[in-house]
N, C-alpha and C positions, 0 to 999 in steps of 0.2 A: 584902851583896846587898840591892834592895831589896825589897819585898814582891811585885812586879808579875812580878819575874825571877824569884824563888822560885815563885811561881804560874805561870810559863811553862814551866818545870824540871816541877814536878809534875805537869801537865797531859801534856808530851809522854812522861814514863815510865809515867806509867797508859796513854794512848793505844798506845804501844807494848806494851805489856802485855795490853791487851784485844786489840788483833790478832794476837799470837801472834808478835813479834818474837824474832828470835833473839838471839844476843849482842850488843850493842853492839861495833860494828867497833870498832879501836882495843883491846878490854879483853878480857884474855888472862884464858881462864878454870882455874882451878885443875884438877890432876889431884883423882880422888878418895884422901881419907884412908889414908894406909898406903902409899905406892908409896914404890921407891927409886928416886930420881931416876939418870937418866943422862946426862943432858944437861939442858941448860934447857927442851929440846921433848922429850924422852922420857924415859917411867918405865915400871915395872914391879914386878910385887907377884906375892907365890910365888914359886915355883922358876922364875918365866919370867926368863932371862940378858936385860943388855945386848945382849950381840952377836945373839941371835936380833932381838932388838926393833928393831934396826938391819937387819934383812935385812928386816923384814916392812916396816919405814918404806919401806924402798926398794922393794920389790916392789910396796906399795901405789902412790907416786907414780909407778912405771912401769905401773901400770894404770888410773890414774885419773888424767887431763887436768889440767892443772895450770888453777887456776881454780874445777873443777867440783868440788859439792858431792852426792854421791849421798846419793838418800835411803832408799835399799834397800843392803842389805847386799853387801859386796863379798867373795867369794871367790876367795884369792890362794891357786895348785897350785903344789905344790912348792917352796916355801921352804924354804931352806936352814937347818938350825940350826948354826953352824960350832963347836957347843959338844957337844952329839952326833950331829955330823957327818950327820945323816939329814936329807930332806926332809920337809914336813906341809903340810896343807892347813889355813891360816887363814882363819876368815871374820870379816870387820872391817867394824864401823859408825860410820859418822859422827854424832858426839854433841854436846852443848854446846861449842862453844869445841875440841874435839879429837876424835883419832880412837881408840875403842877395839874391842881384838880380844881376846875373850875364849881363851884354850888351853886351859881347865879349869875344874871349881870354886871354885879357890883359888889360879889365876895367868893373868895379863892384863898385854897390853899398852897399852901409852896412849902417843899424838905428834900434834903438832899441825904 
Protein backbone atom coordinates (compact mmCIF):
# COMPACT_ATOMS: atom_id res chain seq x y z
CA UNK A 1 0.00 0.00 0.00
CA UNK A 2 1.13 3.23 -0.50
CA UNK A 3 1.53 5.81 2.12
CA UNK A 4 -1.31 8.28 0.72
CA UNK A 5 -3.94 4.97 0.71
CA UNK A 6 -2.69 4.22 4.23
CA UNK A 7 -3.51 7.84 5.13
CA UNK A 8 -6.96 7.68 3.41
CA UNK A 9 -7.71 4.24 5.43
CA UNK A 10 -6.81 6.01 8.72
CA UNK A 11 -8.41 9.19 8.19
CA UNK A 12 -11.84 7.51 7.27
CA UNK A 13 -11.76 4.95 10.55
CA UNK A 14 -11.10 7.81 13.05
CA UNK A 15 -13.85 9.91 11.15
CA UNK A 16 -16.12 7.06 11.45
CA UNK A 17 -15.06 6.71 14.94
CA UNK A 18 -15.53 10.27 16.10
CA UNK A 19 -19.17 10.24 14.67
CA UNK A 20 -20.23 7.40 16.53
CA UNK A 21 -20.49 4.77 13.48
CA UNK A 22 -21.70 1.60 14.00
CA UNK A 23 -20.20 -1.62 12.72
CA UNK A 24 -18.85 -1.66 9.64
CA UNK A 25 -21.41 -3.24 7.19
CA UNK A 26 -19.96 -6.32 5.80
CA UNK A 27 -18.08 -7.39 9.34
CA UNK A 28 -19.74 -9.81 11.44
CA UNK A 29 -19.24 -8.90 15.04
CA UNK A 30 -18.21 -11.59 17.49
CA UNK A 31 -20.82 -13.03 20.14
CA UNK A 32 -19.50 -12.11 23.72
CA UNK A 33 -16.74 -14.61 25.49
CA UNK A 34 -18.20 -17.80 26.85
CA UNK A 35 -21.44 -18.71 24.70
CA UNK A 36 -22.17 -22.11 23.09
CA UNK A 37 -22.66 -21.58 19.77
CA UNK A 38 -25.66 -23.03 17.98
CA UNK A 39 -25.51 -22.09 14.75
CA UNK A 40 -23.16 -19.65 12.99
CA UNK A 41 -25.91 -16.65 13.93
CA UNK A 42 -26.92 -17.97 17.41
CA UNK A 43 -25.44 -18.62 20.93
CA UNK A 44 -26.19 -18.89 24.22
CA UNK A 45 -24.56 -18.98 27.77
CA UNK A 46 -26.09 -20.56 31.07
CA UNK A 47 -28.77 -22.73 31.19
CA UNK A 48 -30.37 -20.80 28.27
CA UNK A 49 -31.25 -24.03 25.49
CA UNK A 50 -30.63 -23.82 21.73
CA UNK A 51 -34.33 -24.52 21.02
CA UNK A 52 -35.52 -21.61 23.46
CA UNK A 53 -32.88 -19.32 21.51
CA UNK A 54 -34.48 -20.39 18.30
CA UNK A 55 -38.05 -19.44 19.39
CA UNK A 56 -37.08 -16.07 20.70
CA UNK A 57 -34.83 -15.52 17.17
CA UNK A 58 -38.10 -16.10 15.65
CA UNK A 59 -40.54 -14.34 17.78
CA UNK A 60 -38.18 -11.48 17.62
CA UNK A 61 -38.02 -11.29 13.42
CA UNK A 62 -41.85 -11.70 13.70
CA UNK A 63 -41.97 -8.48 15.66
CA UNK A 64 -39.50 -6.44 14.21
CA UNK A 65 -39.68 -5.52 10.36
CA UNK A 66 -37.13 -7.01 8.62
CA UNK A 67 -34.66 -4.16 7.78
CA UNK A 68 -35.41 -2.15 10.98
CA UNK A 69 -32.89 -1.65 13.59
CA UNK A 70 -34.70 -0.71 17.10
CA UNK A 71 -33.05 1.19 19.49
CA UNK A 72 -35.21 0.62 22.40
CA UNK A 73 -35.66 -2.60 23.84
CA UNK A 74 -38.16 -5.07 22.39
CA UNK A 75 -40.43 -7.09 24.37
CA UNK A 76 -41.47 -10.48 23.02
CA UNK A 77 -45.13 -12.18 25.34
CA UNK A 78 -45.06 -15.40 25.34
CA UNK A 79 -42.37 -17.32 24.00
CA UNK A 80 -42.50 -20.50 23.91
CA UNK A 81 -39.54 -22.59 25.57
CA UNK A 82 -40.16 -26.10 23.86
CA UNK A 83 -37.48 -27.44 26.52
CA UNK A 84 -39.88 -26.57 29.58
CA UNK A 85 -42.63 -26.56 27.59
CA UNK A 86 -43.98 -22.95 29.39
CA UNK A 87 -44.12 -19.56 27.91
CA UNK A 88 -41.80 -16.19 29.15
CA UNK A 89 -41.71 -12.90 28.55
CA UNK A 90 -38.17 -11.81 26.82
CA UNK A 91 -37.01 -8.47 26.52
CA UNK A 92 -34.22 -8.27 23.77
CA UNK A 93 -31.94 -5.30 22.68
CA UNK A 94 -30.33 -4.65 19.75
CA UNK A 95 -26.42 -4.45 20.34
CA UNK A 96 -23.17 -4.26 18.32
CA UNK A 97 -23.28 -6.38 15.23
CA UNK A 98 -26.36 -8.75 17.06
CA UNK A 99 -29.11 -9.13 19.07
CA UNK A 100 -29.01 -9.80 22.72
CA UNK A 101 -31.81 -10.96 25.28
CA UNK A 102 -30.84 -11.28 28.60
CA UNK A 103 -33.28 -14.49 30.78
CA UNK A 104 -31.19 -14.10 33.94
CA UNK A 105 -28.03 -13.23 35.69
CA UNK A 106 -26.12 -15.96 34.19
CA UNK A 107 -28.07 -16.94 30.84
CA UNK A 108 -28.46 -15.03 27.52
CA UNK A 109 -29.25 -15.25 24.35
CA UNK A 110 -27.46 -13.73 21.27
CA UNK A 111 -28.45 -13.97 17.05
CA UNK A 112 -27.79 -11.90 14.60
Amino acid sequence: MTAALILLVVIVVVVNFVKGAGPTPGVTQTFPAGVQMCSENVAVIGDATCEFAGSIQTAYHAAVPAGETPSDPVQLNEVADPVRQEPFTVVCQQGPGYVSCPLSDSAAVYFR
